[in-house]
C-alpha positions in Angstrom: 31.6 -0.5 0.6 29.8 2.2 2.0 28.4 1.3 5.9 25.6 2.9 7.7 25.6 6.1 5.3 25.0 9.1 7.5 22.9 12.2 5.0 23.9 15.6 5.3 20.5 16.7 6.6 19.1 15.5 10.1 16.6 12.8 9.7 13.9 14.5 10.9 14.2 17.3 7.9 14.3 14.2 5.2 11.2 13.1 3.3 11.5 9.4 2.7 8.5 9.2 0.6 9.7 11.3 -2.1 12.4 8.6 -2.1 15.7 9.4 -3.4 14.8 13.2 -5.2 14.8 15.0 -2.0 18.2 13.9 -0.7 21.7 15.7 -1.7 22.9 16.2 -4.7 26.6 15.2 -3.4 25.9 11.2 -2.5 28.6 9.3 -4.1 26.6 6.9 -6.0 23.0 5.2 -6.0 23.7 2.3 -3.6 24.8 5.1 -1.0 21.2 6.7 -2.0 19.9 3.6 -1.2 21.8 2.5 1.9 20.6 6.3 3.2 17.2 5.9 2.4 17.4 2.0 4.1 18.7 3.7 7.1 16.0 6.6 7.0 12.8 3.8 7.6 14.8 1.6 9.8 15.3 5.0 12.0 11.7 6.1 12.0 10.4 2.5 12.6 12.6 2.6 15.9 11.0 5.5 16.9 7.5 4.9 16.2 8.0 1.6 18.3 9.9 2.8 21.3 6.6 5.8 21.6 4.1 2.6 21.0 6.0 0.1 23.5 6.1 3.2 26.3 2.4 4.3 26.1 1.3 0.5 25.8 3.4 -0.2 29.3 0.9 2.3 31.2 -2.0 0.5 30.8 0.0 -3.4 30.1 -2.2 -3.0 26.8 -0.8 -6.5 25.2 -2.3 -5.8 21.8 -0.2 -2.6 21.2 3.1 -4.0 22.9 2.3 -7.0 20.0 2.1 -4.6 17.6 5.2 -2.7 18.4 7.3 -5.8 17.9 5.8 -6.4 14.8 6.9 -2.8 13.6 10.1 -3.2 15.2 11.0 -6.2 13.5 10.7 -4.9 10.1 12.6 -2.0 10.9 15.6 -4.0 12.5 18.6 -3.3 10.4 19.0 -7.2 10.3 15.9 -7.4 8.2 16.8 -5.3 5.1 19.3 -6.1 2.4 21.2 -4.5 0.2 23.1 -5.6 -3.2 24.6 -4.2 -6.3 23.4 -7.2 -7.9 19.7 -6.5 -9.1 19.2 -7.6 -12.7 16.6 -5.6 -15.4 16.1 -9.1 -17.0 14.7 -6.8 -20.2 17.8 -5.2 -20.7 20.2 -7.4 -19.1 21.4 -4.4 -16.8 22.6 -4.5 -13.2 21.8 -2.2 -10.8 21.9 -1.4 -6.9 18.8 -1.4 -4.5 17.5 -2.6 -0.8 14.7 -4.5 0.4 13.0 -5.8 3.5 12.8 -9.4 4.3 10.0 -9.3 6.8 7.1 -7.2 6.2 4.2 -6.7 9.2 2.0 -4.7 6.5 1.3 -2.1 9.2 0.0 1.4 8.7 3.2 3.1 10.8 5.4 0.9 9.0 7.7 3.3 7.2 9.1 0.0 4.8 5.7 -1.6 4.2 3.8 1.6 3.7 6.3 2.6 0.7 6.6 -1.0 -0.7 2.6 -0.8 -0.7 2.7 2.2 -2.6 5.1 0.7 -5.1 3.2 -2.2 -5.3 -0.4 0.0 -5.9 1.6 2.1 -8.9 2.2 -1.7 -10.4 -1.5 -2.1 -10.6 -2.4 1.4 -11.3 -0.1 1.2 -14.3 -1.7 -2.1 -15.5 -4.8 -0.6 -15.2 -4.3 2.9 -17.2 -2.0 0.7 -19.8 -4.4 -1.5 -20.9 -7.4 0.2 -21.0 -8.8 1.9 -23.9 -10.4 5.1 -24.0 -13.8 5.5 -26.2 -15.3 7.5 -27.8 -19.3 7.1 -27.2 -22.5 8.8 -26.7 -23.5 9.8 -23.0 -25.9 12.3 -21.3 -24.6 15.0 -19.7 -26.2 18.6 -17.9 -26.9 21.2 -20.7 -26.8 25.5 -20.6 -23.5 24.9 -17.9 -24.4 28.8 -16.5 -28.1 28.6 -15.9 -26.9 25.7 -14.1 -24.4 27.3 -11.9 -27.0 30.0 -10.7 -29.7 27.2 -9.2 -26.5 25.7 -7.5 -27.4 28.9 -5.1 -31.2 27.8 -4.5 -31.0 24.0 -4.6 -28.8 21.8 -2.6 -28.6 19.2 -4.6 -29.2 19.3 -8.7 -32.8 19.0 -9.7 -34.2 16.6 -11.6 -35.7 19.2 -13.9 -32.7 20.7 -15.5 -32.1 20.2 -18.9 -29.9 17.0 -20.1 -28.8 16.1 -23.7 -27.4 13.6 -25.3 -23.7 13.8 -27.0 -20.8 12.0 -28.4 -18.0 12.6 -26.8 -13.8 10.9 -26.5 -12.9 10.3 -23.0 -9.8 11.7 -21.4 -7.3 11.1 -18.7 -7.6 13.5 -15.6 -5.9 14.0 -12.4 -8.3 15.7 -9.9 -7.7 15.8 -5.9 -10.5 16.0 -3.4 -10.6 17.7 -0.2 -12.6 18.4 2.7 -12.4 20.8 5.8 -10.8 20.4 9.3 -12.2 17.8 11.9 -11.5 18.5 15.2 -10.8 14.9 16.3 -8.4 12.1 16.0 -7.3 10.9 12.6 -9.2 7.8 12.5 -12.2 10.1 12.9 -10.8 12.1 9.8 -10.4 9.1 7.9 -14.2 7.7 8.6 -15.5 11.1 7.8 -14.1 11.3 4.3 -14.6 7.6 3.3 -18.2 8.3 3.8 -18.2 11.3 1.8 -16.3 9.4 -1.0 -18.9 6.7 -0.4 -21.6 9.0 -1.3 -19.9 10.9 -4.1 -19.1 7.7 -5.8 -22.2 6.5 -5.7 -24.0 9.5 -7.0 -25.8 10.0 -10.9 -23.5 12.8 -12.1 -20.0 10.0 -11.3 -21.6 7.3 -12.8 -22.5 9.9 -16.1 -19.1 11.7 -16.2 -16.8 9.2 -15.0 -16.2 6.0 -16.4 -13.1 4.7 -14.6 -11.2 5.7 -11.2 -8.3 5.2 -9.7 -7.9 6.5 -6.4 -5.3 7.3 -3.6 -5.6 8.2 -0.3 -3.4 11.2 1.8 -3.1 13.1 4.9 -0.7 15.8 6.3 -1.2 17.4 9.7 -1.7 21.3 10.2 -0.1 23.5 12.0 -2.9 23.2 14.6 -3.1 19.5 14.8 -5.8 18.6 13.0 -5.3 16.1 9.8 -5.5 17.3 6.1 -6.9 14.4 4.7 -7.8 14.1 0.7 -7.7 12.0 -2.4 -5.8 12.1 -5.2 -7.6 10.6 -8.7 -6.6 9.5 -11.6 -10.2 9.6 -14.1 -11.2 8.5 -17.2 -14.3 10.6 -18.4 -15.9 12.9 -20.5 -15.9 17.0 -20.1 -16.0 17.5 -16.3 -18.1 20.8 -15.4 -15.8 22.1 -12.9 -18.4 24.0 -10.7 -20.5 20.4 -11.1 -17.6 18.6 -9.4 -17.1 21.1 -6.7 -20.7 21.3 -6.4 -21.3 17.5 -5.6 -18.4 17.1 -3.9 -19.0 19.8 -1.3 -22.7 18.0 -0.6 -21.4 14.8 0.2 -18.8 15.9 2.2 -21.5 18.1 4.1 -24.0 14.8 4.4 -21.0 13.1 5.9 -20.3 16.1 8.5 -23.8 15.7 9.6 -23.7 12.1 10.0 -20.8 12.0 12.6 -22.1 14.9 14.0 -19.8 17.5 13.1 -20.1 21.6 12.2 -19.6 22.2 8.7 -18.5 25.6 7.4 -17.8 26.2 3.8 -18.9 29.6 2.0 -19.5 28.2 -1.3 -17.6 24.6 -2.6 -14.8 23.1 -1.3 -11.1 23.0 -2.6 -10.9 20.6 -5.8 -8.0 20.7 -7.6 -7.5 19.6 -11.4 -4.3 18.9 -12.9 -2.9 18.5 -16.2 -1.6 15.0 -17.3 2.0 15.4 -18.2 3.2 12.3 -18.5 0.7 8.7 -17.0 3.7 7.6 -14.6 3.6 11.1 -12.7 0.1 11.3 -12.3 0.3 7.7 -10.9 3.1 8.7 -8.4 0.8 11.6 -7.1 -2.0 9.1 -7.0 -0.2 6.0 -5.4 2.7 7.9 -3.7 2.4 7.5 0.7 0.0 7.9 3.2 1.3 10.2 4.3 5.3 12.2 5.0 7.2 9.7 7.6 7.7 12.7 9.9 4.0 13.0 10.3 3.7 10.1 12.2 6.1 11.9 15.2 3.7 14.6 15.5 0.6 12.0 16.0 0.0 12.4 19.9 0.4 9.3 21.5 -3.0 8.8 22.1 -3.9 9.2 18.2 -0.8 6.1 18.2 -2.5 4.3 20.2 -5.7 4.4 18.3 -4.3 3.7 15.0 -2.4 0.7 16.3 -5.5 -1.0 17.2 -7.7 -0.2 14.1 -8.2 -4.1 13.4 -8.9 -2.9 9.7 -8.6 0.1 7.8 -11.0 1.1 5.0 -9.6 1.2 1.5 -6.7 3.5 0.9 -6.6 2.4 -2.5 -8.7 1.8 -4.8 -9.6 1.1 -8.9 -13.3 0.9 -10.0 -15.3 1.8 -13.4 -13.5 0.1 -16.8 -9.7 0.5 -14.9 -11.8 -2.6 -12.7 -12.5 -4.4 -15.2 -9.8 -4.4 -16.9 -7.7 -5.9 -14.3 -10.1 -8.7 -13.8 -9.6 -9.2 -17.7 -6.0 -9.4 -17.1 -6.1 -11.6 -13.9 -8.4 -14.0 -16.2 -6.0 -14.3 -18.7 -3.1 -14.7 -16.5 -4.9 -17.8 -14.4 -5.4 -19.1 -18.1 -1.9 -18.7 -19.2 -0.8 -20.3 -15.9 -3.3 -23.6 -16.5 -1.6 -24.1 -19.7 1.7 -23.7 -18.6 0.9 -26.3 -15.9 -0.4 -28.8 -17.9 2.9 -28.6 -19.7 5.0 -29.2 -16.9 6.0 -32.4 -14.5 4.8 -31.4 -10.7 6.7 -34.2 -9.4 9.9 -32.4 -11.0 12.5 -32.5 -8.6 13.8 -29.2 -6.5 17.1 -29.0 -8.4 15.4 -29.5 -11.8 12.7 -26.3 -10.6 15.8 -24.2 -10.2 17.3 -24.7 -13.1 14.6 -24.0 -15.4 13.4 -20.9 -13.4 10.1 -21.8 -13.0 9.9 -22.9 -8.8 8.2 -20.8 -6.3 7.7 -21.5 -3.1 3.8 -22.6 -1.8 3.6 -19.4 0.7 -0.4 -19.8 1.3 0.6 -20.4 4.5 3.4 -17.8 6.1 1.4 -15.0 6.0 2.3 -12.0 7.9 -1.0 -11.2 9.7 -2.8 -14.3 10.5 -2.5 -17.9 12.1 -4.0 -21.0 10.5 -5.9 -23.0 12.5 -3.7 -26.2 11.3 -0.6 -25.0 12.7 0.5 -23.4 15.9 2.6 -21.0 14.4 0.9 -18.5 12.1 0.6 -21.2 9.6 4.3 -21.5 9.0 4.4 -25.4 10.4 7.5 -27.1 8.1 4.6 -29.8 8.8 2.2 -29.0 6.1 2.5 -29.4 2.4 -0.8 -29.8 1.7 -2.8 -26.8 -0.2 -6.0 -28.0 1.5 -4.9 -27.8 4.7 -3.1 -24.1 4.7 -6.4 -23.1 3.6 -7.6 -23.7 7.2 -9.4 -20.9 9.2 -6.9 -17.8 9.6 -7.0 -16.0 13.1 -5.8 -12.5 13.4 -2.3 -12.0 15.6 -4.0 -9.7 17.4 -6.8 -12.6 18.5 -3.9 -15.2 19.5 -2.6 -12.1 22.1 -6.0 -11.9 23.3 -6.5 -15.6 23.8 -2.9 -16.8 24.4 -1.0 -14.1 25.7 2.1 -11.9 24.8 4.5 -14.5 25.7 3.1 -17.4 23.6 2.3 -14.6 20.5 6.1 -13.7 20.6 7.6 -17.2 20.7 5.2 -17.9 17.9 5.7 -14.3 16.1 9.4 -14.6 16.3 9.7 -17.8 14.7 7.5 -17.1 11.7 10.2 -14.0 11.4 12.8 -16.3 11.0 11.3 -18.7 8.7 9.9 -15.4 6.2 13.3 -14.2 6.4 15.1 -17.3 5.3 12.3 -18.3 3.0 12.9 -14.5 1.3 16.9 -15.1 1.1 16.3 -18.2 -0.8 14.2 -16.8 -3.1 16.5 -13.8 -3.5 19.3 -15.6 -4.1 17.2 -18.0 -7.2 16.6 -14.8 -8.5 19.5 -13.0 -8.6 22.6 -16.0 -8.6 25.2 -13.4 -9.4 24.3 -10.9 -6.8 25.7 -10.7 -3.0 23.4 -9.8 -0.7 24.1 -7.7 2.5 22.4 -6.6 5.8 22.1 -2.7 6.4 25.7 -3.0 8.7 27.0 -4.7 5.6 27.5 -8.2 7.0 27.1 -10.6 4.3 24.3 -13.1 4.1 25.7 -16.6 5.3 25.4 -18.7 2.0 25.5 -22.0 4.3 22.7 -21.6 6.4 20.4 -20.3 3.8 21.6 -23.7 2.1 20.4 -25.7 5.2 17.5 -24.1 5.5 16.8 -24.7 1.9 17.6 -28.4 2.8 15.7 -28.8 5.7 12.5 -27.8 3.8 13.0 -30.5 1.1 13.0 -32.9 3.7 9.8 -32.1 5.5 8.3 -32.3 2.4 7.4 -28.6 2.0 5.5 -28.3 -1.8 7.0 -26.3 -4.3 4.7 -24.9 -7.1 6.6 -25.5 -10.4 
């Protein structure tokens, strides 16, 4: 077995986020691409945590020490696995792959912010799948050049040009939205072009020639330091003027400048890019790909850290609106139906054993969530205590408001504990799963089969509810 695979280039020259196609041609097989890609993110989560814990001793600044040792807990080699074992239950295949255990869900998490991009392609895909494109009558901006020349007099479209009325199919489009240089931090960046989006989203022409989005969010820093930040789209629409788009785009983006305060300079319309559809799943991957390259978070100046580790929330990174919306809501209807029937079908006083064995049993993990403690238990809500659905739905307090009102000490005896139990609780689960596989840390030290046993034990005793 292969053990702390070492790639031919220097991490720093690797881009994680285009997973496996940007490594060597020469790796000896796909669990050694995997074992190198493991060992990429637990690298850069180190380092992102070592440049957080020494700027946050300065000042003492609990909060950002906290959220270090969240960061460096998912990136501990201890936390990931590895296993030849996964099953494609469709097609009965096995094949290799690497997870985390853990996950703190944080923004410089180089594991969560690629799982969460997987996990946004998953209901992106959804989304596209089942959604059909019409064909229907709309109104849309007639005589396209006459338009173009008042674009130079008016700064926004008048109500007086001319509209008609037409039938029209709607098509898939990839488009990707972008917006000059602020000269600030990226946090700034970021506020700036949500409210542009805000407005552009909002406006008569998206709601006419757009009918569903889904919408990604990206940034890459320049040579200078300042953040490239834009948004890749996947539409659903009708015939999309090009100069319209621009045109529109370019307003909101200057409303927004003026809002915050900041110089605009643009000659005519902003950069936006449209793209051919080749194929759905890689216009998806462009859309729901990464925040942003993994190296791009060592060139963040420590204060810019800083600031992003205390955003207490970010706004939307991702996003699906228009008919993509509703159809998820359609399919998250039917699924809650689907899931009542099935109840009603099945014994809930089944035993654990019996659970197993028919594949059904999941764990009730209302309560072990990463970011938040519920007010019924004194640690994050993972108390081996409570089995009761009503009372894990207690009031949930942020981590970063039990540091403020407890202290580091008490967060990290608390912290650490719930890291232990999510761990375990993941193993077991694993293990259900996949019963033929063997599972092993990033050193390649097996999983001890015993202890995960024990711990499956010990929850059966304290009465912990399983879901069947």
């Amino acid at each position: 077995m292969t053990k702390n695979y070492v790639p031919t280039k220097k991490l720093a020259d690797l881009d994680l986020n285009s997973e496996l196609k940007s490594f060597d041609l020469n790796l000896l097989s796909k669990r050694d691409k995997a074992i190198s890609v493991a060992d990429y993110r637990s690298e850069r989560g180190d380092v992102v945590a070592a440049i957080l814990y020494g700027h946050a001793a300065l000042d003492d600044n609990e909060v950002v020490k906290a959220y270090a040792d969240r960061l460096k807990a998912c990136a501990d080699r201890n936390n990931f696995y590895l296993t030849d074992g996964f099953v494609d239950y469709s097609t009965g295949e096995t094949f290799s792959g690497f997870g985390g255990l853990f996950g703190c869900g944080l923004k410089l998490c180089q594991n969560c912010t690629a799982r969460l991009a997987s996990r946004n392609r998953g209901i992106a895909i959804r989304a596209v799948e089942n959604t059909k494109l019409i064909r229907r009558e709309h109104e849309c901006y007639a005589e396209e050049e006459k338009n173009y020349k008042l674009f130079g007099e008016f700064a926004l479209l008048p109500e007086t040009v001319e509209r008609k009325t037409i039938i029209e199919q709607e098509e898939l489009r990839a488009v990707t939205l972008t917006m000059p240089q602020v000269f600030g931090s990226l946090v700034l960046t970021m506020q700036v072009h949500r409210r542009a989006w805000d407005l552009f989203r909002k406006l008569k022409f998206t709601k006419i020639y757009l009918t569903s989005i889904i919408k990604g969010v990206e940034f890459t820093i320049r040579p200078n330091g300042t953040y490239h930040v834009h948004s890749h789209l996947l539409v659903s629409g009708f015939y999309l003027q090009g100069y319209l788009f621009k045109h529109f785009w370019t307003e909101c983006v200057r409303k927004a400048f003026e809002e915050f305060g900041l110089e605009f300079k643009v000659d005519k319309f902003l950069d936006v890019k449209f793209q051919q559809i080749t194929t759905i799943e890689e216009a998806l991957k462009e859309v729901c790909k990464y925040l942003t390259k993994s190296e791009s978070w060592d060139k963040i100046p420590a204060a810019h850290l800083l600031e992003i580790a205390e955003v207490k929330r970010w706004d939307r990174m991702f996003e699906v609106s228009g008919n993509f919306r509703k159809t998820l809501s359609r399919l998250k209807a039917e699924r809650a139906l689907a899931e009542e029937v099935l109840s009603s079908h099945v014994n809930k006083e089944s035993t654990f054993a019996e659970g197993v064995a028919r594949g059904l049993t999941y764990f009730n993990t209302d309560g072990i969530t990463d970011g938040s403690v519920s007010e019924a238990s004194d640690s994050f809500g993972i108390s081996e205590e409570i089995s009761d659905k009503s009372s894990v739905k207690a009031k949930r307090i942020s981590w970063r408001e039990v540091v403020k009102e407890q202290g580091l000490e008490k967060y990290r005896e608390i912290f650490y504990r719930q890291v232990e139990f999510t761990r375990n609780l993941r193993k077991l689960r694993l293990i259900i799963k996949y019963p033929d596989a063997n599972f092993t840390d990033l050193d390649g030290k097996a999983w001890d089969l015993a202890e995960i046993e024990s711990f499956a034990q010990r929850l059966a005793s304290r009465g912990i509810e399983l879901d069947i």
